[in-house]
py3Dmol code that shows the C-alpha trace and the ligand (Angstrom):
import py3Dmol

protein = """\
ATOM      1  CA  UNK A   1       0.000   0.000   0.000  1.00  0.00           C
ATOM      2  CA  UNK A   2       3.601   2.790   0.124  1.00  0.00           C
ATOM      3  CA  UNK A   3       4.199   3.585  -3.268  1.00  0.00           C
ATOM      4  CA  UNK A   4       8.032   4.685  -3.447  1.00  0.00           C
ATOM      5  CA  UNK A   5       8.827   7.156  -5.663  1.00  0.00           C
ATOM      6  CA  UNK A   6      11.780   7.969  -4.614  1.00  0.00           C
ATOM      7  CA  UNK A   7      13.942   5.467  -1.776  1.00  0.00           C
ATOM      8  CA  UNK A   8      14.499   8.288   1.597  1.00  0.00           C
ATOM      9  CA  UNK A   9      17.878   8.397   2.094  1.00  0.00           C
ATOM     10  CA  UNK A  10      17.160   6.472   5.480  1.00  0.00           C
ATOM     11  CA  UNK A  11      17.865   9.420   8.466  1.00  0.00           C
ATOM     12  CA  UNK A  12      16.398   9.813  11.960  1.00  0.00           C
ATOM     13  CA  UNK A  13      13.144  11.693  11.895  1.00  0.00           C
ATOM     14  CA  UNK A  14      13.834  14.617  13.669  1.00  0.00           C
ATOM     15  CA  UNK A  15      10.371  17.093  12.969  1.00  0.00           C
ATOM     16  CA  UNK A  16       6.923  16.317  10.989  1.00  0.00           C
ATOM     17  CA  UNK A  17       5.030  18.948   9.329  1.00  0.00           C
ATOM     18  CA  UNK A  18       1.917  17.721   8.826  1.00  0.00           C
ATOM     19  CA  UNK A  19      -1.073  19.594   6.531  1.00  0.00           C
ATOM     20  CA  UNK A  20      -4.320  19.444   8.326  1.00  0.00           C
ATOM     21  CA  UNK A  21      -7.274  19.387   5.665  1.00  0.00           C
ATOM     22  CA  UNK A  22      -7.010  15.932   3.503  1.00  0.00           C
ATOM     23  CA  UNK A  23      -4.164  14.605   5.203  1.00  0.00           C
ATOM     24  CA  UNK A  24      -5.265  14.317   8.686  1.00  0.00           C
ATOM     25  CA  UNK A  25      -8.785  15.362   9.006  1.00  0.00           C
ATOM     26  CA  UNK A  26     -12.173  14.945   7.286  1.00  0.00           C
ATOM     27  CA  UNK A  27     -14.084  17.692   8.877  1.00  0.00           C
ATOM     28  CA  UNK A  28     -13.357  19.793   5.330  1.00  0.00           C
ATOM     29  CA  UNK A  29     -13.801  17.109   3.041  1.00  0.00           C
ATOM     30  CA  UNK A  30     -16.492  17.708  -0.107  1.00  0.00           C
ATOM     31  CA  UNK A  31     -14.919  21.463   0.233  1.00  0.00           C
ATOM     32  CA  UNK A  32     -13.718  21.394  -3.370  1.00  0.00           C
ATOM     33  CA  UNK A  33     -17.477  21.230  -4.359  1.00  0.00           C
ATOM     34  CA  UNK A  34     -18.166  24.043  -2.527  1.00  0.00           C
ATOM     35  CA  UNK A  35     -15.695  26.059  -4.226  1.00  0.00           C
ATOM     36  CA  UNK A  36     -15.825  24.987  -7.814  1.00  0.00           C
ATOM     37  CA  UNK A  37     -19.719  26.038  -7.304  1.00  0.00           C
ATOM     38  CA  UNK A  38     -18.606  29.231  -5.909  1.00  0.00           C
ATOM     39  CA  UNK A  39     -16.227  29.682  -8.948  1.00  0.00           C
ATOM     40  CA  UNK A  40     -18.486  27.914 -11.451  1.00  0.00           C
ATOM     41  CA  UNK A  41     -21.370  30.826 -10.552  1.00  0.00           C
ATOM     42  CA  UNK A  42     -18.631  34.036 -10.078  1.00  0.00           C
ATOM     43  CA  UNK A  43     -17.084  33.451 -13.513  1.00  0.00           C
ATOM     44  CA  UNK A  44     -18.412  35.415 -16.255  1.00  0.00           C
ATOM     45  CA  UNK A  45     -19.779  32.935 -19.017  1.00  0.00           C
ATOM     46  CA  UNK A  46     -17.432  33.706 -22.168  1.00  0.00           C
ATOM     47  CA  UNK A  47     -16.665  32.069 -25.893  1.00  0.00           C
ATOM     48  CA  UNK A  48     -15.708  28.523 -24.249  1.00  0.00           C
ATOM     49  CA  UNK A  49     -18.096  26.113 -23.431  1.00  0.00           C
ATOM     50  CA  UNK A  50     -19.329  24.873 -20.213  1.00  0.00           C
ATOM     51  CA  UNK A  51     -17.360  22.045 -19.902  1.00  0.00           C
ATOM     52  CA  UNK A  52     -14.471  23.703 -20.823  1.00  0.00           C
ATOM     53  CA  UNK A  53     -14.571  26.037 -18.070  1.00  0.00           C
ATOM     54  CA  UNK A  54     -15.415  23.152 -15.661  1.00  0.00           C
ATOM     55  CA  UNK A  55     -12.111  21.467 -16.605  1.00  0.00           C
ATOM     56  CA  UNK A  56     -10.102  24.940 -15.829  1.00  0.00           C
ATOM     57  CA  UNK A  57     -11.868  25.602 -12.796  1.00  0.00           C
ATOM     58  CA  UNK A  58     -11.491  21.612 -11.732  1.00  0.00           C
ATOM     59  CA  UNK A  59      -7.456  21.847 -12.776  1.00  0.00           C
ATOM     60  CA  UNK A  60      -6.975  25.357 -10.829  1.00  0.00           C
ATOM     61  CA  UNK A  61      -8.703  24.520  -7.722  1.00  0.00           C
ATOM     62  CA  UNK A  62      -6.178  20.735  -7.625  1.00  0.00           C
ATOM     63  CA  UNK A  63      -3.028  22.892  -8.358  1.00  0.00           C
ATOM     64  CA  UNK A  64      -3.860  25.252  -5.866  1.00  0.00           C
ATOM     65  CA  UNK A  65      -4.655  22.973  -2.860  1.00  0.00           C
ATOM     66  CA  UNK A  66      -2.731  23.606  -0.213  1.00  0.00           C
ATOM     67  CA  UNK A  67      -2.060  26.931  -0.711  1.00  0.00           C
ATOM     68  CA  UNK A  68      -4.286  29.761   1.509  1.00  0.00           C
ATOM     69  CA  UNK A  69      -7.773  30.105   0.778  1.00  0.00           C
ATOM     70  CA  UNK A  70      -6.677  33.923  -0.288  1.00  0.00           C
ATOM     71  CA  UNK A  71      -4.641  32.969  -2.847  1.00  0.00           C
ATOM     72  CA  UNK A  72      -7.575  30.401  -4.325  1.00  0.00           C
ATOM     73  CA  UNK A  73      -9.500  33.395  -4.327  1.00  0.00           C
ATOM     74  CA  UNK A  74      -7.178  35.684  -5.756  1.00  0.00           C
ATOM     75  CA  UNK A  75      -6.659  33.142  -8.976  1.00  0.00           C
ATOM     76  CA  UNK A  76     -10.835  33.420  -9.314  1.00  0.00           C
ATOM     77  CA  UNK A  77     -10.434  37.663  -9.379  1.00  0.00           C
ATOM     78  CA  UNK A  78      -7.518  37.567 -12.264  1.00  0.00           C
ATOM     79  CA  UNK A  79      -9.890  35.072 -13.929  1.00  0.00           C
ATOM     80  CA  UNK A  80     -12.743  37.235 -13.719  1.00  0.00           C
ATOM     81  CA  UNK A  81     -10.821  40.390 -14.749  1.00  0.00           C
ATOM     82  CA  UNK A  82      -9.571  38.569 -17.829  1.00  0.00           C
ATOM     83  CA  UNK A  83     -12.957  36.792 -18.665  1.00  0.00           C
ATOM     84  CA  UNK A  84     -13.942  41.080 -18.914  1.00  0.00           C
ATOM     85  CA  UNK A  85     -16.123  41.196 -15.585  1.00  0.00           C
ATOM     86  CA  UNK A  86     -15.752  42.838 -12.851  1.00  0.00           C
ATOM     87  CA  UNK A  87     -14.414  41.012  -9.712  1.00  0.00           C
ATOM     88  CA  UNK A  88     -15.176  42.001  -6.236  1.00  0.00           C
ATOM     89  CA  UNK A  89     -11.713  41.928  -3.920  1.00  0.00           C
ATOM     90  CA  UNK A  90     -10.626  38.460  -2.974  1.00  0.00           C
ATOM     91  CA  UNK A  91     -11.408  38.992   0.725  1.00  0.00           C
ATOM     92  CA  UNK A  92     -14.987  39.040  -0.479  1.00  0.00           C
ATOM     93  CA  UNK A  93     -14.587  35.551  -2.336  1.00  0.00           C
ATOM     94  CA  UNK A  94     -12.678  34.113   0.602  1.00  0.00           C
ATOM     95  CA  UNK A  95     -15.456  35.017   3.394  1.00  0.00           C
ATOM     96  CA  UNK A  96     -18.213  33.653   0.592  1.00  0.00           C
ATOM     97  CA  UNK A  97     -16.667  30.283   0.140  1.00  0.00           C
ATOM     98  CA  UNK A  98     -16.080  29.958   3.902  1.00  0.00           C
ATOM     99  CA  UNK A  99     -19.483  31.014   5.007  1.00  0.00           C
ATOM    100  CA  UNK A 100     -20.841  28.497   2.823  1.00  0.00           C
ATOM    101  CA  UNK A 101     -18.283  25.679   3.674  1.00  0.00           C
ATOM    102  CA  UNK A 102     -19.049  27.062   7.408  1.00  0.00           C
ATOM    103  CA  UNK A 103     -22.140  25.093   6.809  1.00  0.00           C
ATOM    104  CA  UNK A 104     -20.638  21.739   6.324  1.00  0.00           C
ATOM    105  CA  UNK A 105     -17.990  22.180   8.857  1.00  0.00           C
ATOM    106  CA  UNK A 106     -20.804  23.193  11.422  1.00  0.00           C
ATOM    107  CA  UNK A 107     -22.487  20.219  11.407  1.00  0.00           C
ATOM    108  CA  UNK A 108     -19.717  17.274  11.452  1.00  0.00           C
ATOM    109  CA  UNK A 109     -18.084  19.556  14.875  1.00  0.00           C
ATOM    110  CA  UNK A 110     -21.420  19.638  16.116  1.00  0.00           C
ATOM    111  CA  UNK A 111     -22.048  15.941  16.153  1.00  0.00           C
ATOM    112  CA  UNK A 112     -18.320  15.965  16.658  1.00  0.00           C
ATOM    113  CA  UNK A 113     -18.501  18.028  20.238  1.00  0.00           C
ATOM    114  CA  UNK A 114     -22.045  16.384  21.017  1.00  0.00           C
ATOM    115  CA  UNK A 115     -20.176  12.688  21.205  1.00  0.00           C
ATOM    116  CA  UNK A 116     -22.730  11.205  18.438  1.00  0.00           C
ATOM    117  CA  UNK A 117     -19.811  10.782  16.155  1.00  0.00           C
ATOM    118  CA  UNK A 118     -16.382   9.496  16.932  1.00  0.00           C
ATOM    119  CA  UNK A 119     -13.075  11.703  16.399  1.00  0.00           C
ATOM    120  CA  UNK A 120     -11.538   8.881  14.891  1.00  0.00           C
ATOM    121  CA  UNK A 121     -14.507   8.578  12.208  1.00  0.00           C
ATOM    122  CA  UNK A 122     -13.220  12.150  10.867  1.00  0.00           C
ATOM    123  CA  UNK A 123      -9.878  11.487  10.567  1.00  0.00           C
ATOM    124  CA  UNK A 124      -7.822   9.936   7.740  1.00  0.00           C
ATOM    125  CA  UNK A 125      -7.650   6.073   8.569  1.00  0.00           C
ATOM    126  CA  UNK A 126      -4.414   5.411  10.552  1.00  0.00           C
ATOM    127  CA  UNK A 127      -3.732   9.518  11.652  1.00  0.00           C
ATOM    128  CA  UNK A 128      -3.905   9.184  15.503  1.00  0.00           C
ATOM    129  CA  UNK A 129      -1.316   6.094  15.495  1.00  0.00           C
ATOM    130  CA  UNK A 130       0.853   7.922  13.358  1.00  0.00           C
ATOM    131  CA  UNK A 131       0.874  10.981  15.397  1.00  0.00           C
ATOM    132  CA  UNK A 132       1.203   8.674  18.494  1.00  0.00           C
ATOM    133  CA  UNK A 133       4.054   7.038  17.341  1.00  0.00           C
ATOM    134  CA  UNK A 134       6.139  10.306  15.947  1.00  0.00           C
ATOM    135  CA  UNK A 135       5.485  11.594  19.565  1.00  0.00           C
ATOM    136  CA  UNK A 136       6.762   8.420  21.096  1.00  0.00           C
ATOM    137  CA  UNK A 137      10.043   8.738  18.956  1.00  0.00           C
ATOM    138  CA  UNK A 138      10.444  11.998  20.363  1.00  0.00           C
ATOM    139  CA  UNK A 139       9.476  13.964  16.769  1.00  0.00           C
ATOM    140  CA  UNK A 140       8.896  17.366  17.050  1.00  0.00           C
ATOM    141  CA  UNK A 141       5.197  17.424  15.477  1.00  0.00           C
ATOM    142  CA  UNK A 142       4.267  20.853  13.377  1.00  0.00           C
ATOM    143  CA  UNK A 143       0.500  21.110  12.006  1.00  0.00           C
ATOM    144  CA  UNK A 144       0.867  23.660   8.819  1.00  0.00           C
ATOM    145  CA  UNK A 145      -2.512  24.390   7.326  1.00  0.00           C
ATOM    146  CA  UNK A 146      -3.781  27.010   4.617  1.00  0.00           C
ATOM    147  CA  UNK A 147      -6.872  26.846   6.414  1.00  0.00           C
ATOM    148  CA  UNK A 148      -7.270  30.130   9.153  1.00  0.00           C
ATOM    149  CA  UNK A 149      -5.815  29.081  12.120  1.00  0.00           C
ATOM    150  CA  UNK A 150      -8.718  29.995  14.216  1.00  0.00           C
ATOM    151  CA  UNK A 151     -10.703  26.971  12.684  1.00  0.00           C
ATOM    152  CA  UNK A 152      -7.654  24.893  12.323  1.00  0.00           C
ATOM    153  CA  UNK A 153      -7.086  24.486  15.870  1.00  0.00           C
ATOM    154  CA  UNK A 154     -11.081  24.098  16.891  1.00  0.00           C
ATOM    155  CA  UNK A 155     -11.111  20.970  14.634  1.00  0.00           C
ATOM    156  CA  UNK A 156      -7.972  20.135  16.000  1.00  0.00           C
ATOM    157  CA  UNK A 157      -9.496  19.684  19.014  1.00  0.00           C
ATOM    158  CA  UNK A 158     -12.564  18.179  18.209  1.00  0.00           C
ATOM    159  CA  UNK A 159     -10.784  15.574  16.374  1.00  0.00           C
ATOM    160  CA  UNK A 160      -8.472  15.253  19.600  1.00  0.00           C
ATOM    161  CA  UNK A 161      -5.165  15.810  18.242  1.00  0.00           C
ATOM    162  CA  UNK A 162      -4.334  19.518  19.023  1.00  0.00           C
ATOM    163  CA  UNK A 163      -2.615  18.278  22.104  1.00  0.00           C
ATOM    164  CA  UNK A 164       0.015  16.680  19.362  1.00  0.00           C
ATOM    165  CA  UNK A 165       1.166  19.754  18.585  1.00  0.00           C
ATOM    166  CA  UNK A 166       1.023  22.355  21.326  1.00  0.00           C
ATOM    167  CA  UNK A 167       1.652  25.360  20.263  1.00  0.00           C
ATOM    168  CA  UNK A 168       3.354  24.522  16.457  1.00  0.00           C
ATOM    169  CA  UNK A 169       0.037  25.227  14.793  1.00  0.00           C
ATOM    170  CA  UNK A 170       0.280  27.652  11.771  1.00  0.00           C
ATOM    171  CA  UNK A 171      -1.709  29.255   9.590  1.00  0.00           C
ATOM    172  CA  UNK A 172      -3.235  32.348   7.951  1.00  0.00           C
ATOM    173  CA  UNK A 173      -4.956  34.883  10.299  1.00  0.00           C
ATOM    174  CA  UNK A 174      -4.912  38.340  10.983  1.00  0.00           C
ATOM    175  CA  UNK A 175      -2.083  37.571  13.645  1.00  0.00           C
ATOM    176  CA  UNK A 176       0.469  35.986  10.152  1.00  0.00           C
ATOM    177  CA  UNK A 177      -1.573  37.690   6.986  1.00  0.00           C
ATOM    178  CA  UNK A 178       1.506  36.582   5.155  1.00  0.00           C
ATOM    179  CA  UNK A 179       1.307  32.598   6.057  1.00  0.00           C
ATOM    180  CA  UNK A 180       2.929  30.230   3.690  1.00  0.00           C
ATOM    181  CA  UNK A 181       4.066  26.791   4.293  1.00  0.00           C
ATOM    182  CA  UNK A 182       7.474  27.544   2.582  1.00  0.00           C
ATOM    183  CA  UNK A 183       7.884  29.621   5.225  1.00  0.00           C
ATOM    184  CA  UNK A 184       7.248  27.738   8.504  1.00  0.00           C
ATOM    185  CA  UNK A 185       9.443  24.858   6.526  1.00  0.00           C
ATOM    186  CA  UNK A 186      12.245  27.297   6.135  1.00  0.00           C
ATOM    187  CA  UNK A 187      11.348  28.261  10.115  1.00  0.00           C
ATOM    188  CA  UNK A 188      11.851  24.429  11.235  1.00  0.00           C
ATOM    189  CA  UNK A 189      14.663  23.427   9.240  1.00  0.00           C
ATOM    190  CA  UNK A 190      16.836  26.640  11.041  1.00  0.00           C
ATOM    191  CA  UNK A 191      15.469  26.927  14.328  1.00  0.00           C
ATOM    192  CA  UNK A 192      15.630  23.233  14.864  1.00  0.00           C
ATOM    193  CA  UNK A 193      18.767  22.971  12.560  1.00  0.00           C
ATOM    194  CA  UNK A 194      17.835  20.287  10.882  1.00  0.00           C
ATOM    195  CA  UNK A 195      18.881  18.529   7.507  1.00  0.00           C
ATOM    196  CA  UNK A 196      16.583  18.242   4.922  1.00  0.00           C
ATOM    197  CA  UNK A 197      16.358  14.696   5.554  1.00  0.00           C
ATOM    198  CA  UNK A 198      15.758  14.915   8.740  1.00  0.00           C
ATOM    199  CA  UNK A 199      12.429  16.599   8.172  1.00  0.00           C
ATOM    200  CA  UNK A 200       9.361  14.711   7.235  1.00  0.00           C
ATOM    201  CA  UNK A 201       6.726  16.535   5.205  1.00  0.00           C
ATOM    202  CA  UNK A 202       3.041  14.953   5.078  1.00  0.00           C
ATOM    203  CA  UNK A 203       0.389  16.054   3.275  1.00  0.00           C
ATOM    204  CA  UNK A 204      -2.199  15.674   0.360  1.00  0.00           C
ATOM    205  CA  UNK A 205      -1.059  18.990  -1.216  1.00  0.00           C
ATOM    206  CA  UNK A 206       0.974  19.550  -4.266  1.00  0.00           C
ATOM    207  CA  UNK A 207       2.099  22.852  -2.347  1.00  0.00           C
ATOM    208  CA  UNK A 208       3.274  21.622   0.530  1.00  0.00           C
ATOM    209  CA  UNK A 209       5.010  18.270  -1.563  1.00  0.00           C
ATOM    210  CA  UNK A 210       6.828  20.857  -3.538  1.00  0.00           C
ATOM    211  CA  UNK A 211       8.518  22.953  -0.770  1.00  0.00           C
ATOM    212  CA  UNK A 212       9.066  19.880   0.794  1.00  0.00           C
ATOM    213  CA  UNK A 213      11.032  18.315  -1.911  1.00  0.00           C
ATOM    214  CA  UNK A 214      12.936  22.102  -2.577  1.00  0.00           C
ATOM    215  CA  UNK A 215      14.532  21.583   0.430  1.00  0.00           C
ATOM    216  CA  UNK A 216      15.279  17.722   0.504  1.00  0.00           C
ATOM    217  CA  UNK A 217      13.172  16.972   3.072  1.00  0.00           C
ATOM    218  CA  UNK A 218      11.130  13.977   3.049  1.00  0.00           C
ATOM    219  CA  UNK A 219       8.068  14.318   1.318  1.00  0.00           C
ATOM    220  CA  UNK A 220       5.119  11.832   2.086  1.00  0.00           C
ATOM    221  CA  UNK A 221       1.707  12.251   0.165  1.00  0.00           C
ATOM    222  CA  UNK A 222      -1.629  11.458   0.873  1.00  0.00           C
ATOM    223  CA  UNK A 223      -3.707  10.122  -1.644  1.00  0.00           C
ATOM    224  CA  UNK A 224      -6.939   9.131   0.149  1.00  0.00           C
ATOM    225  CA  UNK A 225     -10.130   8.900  -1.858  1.00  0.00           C
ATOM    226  CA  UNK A 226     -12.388  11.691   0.361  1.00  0.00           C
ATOM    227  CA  UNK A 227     -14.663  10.998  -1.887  1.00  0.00           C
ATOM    228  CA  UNK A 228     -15.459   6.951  -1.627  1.00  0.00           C
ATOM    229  CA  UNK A 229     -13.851   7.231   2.010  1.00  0.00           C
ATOM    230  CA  UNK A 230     -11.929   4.268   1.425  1.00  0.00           C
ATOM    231  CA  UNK A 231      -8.709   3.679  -0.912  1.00  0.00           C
ATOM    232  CA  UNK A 232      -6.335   6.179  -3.290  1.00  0.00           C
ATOM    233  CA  UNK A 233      -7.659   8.628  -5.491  1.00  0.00           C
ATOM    234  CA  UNK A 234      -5.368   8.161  -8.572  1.00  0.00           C
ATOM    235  CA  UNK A 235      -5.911  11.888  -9.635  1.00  0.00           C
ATOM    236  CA  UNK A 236      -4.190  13.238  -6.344  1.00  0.00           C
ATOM    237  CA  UNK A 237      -1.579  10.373  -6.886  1.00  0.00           C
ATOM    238  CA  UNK A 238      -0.692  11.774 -10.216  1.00  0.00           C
ATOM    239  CA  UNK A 239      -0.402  15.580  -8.991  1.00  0.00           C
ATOM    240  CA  UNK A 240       1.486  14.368  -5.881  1.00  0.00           C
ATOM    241  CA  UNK A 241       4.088  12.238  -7.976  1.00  0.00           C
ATOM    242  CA  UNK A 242       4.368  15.956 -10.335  1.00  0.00           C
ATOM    243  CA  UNK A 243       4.768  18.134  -7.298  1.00  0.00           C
ATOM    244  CA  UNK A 244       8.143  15.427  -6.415  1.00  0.00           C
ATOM    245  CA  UNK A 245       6.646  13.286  -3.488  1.00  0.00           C
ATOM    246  CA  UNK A 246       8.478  10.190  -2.846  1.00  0.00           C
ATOM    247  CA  UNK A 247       6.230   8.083  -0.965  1.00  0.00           C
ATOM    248  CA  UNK A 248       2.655   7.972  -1.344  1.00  0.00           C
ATOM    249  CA  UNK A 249       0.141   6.387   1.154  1.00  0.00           C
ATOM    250  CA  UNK A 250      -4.010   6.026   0.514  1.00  0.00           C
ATOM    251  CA  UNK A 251      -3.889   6.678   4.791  1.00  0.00           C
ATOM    252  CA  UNK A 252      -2.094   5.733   7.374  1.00  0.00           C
ATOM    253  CA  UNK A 253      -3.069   2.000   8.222  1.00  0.00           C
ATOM    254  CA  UNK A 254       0.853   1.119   7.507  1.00  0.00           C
ATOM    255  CA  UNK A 255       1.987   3.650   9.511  1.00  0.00           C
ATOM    256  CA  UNK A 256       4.786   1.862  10.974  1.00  0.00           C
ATOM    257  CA  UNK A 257       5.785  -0.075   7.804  1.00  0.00           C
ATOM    258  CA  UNK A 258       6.107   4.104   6.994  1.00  0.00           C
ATOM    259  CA  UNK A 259       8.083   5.282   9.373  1.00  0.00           C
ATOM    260  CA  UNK A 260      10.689   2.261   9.016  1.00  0.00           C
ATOM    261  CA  UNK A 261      10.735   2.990   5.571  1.00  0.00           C
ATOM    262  CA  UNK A 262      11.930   6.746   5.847  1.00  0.00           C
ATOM    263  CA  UNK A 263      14.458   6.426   8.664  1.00  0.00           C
ATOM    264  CA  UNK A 264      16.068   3.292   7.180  1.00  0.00           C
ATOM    265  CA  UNK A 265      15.268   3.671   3.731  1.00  0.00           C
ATOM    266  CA  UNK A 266      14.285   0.372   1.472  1.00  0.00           C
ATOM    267  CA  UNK A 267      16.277  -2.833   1.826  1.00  0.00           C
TER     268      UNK A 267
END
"""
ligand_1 = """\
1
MG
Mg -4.723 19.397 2.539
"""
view = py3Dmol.view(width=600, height=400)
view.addModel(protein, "pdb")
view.setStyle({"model": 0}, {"cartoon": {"style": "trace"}})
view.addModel(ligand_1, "xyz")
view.setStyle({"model": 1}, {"stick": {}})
view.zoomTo()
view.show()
């Protein structure tokens, strides 16, 4: 069930950055519908048919996971702009799409914080082990998510694994307008001075796989099918392997088969 892409050079895992959205939890998940609606009904209808703009729309919103929701948002105003309309600011998009996805959210951490359904039904198969055994190795444990922080960390907790990570929880907000994930990378790998290697990357992101592999750290991606709830999605696979992952998991069942694998690399 590890795909290798390409063999870790085999070195003690020192810090994980883990995404949140996709990788470890499900609270989000069915979020890209709610934003390729949002986009479908903002962009201006033009020359190209409506399939056509489905497949940009579908192809922008995949090469942009990962990334803050601004930036999503900003891609939908330049398209707008050069479709001729007239786009509203960004910040207006962004608080759209997450008062509609607020929706979703509010009803899984509802029955979440009620007790009618369990944390462990909401999180990628395998994600509390994992994070239990990186914390029993002694791994620094850093949750990195383009999500605002705000909401990152009440899901965090709802799922029951905020305690993982104490305070290393980043993302956008107004307290770090300027979040990226190349940046709290760059952040670990000096204040921890740490090798490349020595930092384990996870997430279901082709951003986060690409700074990951820009700065030879290890880059594990998660390819599990949101959709079925069971299995790999081949799609996310595919823009993984592009973005330079090197192992690819469809959750975290094998967790310790994993973790072998990176700090001893293949036999
Ligand atoms: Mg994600």
């Amino acid at each position: 069930m590890i795909e290798i892409i390409h063999h870790p050079p085999g070195a003690p895992i020192r810090a994980a950055l883990l995404d949140f959205d996709g990788t470890l939890s499900l609270v989000r998940s069915g979020w890209q519908r709610v934003m390729r609606a949002l986009m479908l009904e903002t962009l201006p209808a033009g020359k190209e048919s409506g399939a056509a703009l489905a497949a940009e729309v579908e192809a922008a919103i995949h090469r942009l996971t990962g990334q803050a929701t601004i930036h999503q948002m900003e891609w939908l105003a330049t398209e707008v702009a050069r479709r001729g309309g007239n786009p509203e600011p960004a910040e207006t998009y962004r608080r759209r799409y997450a008062e509609r996805l607020a929706v979703h959210v509010a009803h899984r951490l509802a029955a979440l914080e009620r007790g009618d359904l369990a944390a462990d039904a909401l999180l990628v198969p395998g994600a509390r082990a994992l994070l239990q055994a990186l914390r029993a190795r002694g791994v620094l444990l850093i949750l990195a998510s383009g999500t605002d922080r705000d909401e990152v960390l009440r899901e965090a907790r709802a799922l029951k694994i905020a305690g993982y990570f104490g305070v290393h929880v980043y993302g956008p907000g107004t307290h770090d307008p300027a979040f990226s994930k190349r940046a709290v990378i760059a952040w670990v790998l000096s204040h921890q001075c740490l090798a490349g290697p020595e930092l384990l990357v996870i997430g279901d992101g082709p951003v986060e796989i690409a700074e990951a592999h820009a700065v030879g750290a290890v880059a594990v991606g998660v390819a599990f099918d949101e959709e079925r709830g069971t299995g790999l999605d081949a799609s996310r696979r595919e823009r993984l392997i592009a973005a330079g992952v090197d192992l690819i998991v469809p959750d975290f069942v094998e967790y310790e088969r994993l973790l072998a694998l990176v700090e001893h690399g293949e036999r």
